[in-house]
N, C-alpha and C positions, 0 to 999 in steps of 0.2 A: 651099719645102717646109715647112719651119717654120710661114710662115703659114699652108701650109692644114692643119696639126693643129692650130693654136689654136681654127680656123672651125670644123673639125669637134668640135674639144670645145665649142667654145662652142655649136653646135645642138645637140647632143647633152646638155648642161647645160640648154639651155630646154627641150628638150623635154620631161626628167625632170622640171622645176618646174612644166612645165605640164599633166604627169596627175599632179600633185600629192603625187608622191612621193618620196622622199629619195634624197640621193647619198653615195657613199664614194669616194673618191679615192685610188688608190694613190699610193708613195710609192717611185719608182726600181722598178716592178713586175720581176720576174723579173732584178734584178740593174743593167740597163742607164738609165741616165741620163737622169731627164727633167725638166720644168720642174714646180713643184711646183702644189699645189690653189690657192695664194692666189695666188702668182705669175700661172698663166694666167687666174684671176678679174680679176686686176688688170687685166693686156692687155687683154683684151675686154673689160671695163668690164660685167664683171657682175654683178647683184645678190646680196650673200650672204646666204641665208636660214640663219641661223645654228641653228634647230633640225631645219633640212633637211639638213645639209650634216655627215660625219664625214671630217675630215681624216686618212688615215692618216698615220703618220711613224715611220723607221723608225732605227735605229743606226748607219748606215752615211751621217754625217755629223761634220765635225768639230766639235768644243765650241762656238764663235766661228758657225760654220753655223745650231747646232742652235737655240742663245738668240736670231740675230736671227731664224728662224723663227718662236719662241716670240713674241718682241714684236712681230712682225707679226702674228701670231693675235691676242692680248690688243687690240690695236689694232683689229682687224678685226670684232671681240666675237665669232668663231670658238665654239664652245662644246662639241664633240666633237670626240676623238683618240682614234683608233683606233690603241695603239702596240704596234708586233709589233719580231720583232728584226730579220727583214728578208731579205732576196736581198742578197749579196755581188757585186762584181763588181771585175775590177783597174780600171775607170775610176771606182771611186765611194772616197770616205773612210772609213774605220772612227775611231768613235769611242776616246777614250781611257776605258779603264771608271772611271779613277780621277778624270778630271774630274768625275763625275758622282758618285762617291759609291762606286763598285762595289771588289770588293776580289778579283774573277777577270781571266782572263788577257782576258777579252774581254764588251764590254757586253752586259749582257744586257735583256730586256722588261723584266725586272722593276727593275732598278737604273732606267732613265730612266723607267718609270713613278713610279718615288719619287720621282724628280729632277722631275718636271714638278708633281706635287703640293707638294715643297719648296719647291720656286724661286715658283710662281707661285700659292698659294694660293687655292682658291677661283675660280680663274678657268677651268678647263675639267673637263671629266667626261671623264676617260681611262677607254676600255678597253681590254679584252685580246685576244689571240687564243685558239681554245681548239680541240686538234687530238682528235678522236674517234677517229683512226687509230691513238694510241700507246696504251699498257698504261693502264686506267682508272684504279688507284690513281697513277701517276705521276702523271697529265694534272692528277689533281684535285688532287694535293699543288701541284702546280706555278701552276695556276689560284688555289687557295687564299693563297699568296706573293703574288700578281698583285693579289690584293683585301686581303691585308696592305700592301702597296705602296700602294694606294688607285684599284683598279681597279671601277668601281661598273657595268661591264657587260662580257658576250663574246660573242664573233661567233664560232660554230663555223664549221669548214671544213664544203665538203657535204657531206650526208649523203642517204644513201636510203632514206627511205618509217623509220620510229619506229629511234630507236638508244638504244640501252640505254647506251652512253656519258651523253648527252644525259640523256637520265633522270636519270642521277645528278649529273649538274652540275644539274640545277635544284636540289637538295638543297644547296644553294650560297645559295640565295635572293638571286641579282643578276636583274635582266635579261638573257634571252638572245635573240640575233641568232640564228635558223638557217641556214644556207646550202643555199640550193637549184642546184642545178646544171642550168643550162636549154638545155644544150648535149646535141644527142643521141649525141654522140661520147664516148661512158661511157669509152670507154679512156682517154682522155686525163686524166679526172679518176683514173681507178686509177693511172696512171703516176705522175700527181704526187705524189700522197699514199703512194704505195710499198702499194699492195691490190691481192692478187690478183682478176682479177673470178671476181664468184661468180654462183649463179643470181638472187638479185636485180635484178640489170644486163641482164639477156635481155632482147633487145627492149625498152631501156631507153626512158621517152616521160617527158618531161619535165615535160608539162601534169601527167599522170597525178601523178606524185611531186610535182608541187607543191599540188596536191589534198591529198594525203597530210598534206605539212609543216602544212596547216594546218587538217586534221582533230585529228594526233596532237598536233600544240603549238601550241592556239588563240589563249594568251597569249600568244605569243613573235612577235617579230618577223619579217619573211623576205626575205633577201636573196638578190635574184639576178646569178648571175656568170653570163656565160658567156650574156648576154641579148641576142639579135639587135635591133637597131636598124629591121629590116626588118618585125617584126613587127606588126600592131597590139596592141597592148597590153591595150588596154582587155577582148580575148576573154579575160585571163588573170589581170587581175587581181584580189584576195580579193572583192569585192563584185560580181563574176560569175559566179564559184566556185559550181555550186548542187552 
């Protein structure tokens, strides 16, 4: 069983490299336990295109865990990390906040994103995560910490069709990731994020809103979750876009 989720990540990895677009790699996604970005790179012997590739990694590792990860990135010449706080779960570790520098009851982004710019100097470009869902002055006080910390870009959660959140984190001046959500099952992304669905979501289409992301934020990046494998690609992506 094992080996065929390494098979299927590994074709699923080439085939990302081979419409020549980049990958992010979750890190224990929704809580439960898996083998991490460089680990299954390793197994399958695949190539790491290090300005293709954003490793996420998340807090819910012990100290001793977190550093040999770290020196296997630096090794690997890895060069994005995507660090969020993460999915809990009772089979994964929490880290100690105090190892790392943190002075709360529990690690937070922003404590190991210092911790990773600390420790390892120069050696990767951490970013953040950034939720458009909570109160805009918190999000951006909290963001703003993130890039005190030494977070030099963010990957919003999705969003649909221009957010006014958004808007104002460009006023930030980092690079911003948007998230498009390419799943037509709109409820599932309001459940996660805790939003009621509103009229925007009616007959929610995907292709449509990612039109949108890259009308309304031409600068910005666009990431898609929630992206069937089934699909051909090539109908959707920005340079077929008219």
């Amino acid at each position: 069983m094992v080996e065929q989720h390494l098979d299927r990540f590994a074709d699923r990895y080439q085939r990302i490299m081979n419409a020549g677009l980049g990958l992010s790699i979750p890190d224990n996604p929704m809580g439960q336990p898996r083998m991490g970005a460089l680990e299954s790179i390793g197994l399958k012997k695949l190539q790491l295109n290090s300005n293709r590739i954003v490793m996420n990694l998340n807090t819910f590792h012990t100290k001793s865990e977190l550093d040999e990860m770290l020196k296997k990135a630096v090794a690997a010449k890895l060069k994005y990390i995507l660090v969020v706080r993460g999915d809990g779960g009772p089979l994964l570790s929490k880290l100690d906040p105090k190892s790392i520098g943190g002075t709360r009851g529990v690690a937070t982004s922003i404590d190991l994103i210092r911790y990773i710019n600390m420790e390892f100097p120069g050696k990767f470009i951490t970013g953040a995560a950034y939720n458009p869902y909570k109160p805009v002055s918190f999000e951006l006080k909290h963001m703003t910490q993130k890039i005190e910390a030494g977070a030099k870009f963010a990957v919003t959660q999705p969003i649909i069709g221009r957010d006014q959140s958004v808007d104002e984190l460009k006023l930030l001046n980092i690079p911003i990731i948007v998230e498009a959500w390419m799943s037509k099952n709109i409820d599932l992304l309001y459940k996660s994020v805790g939003k009621e669905k509103d009229a925007m979501a009616e007959n929610y289409d995907p292709i449509e809103n990612l039109k949108a992301l890259h009308t309304f934020y031409p600068e910005c990046c666009v990431y898609l979750s929630m992206l069937s494998f089934k699909q051909d690609w090539h109908q959707i992506l920005p340079q077929s876009i008219k």
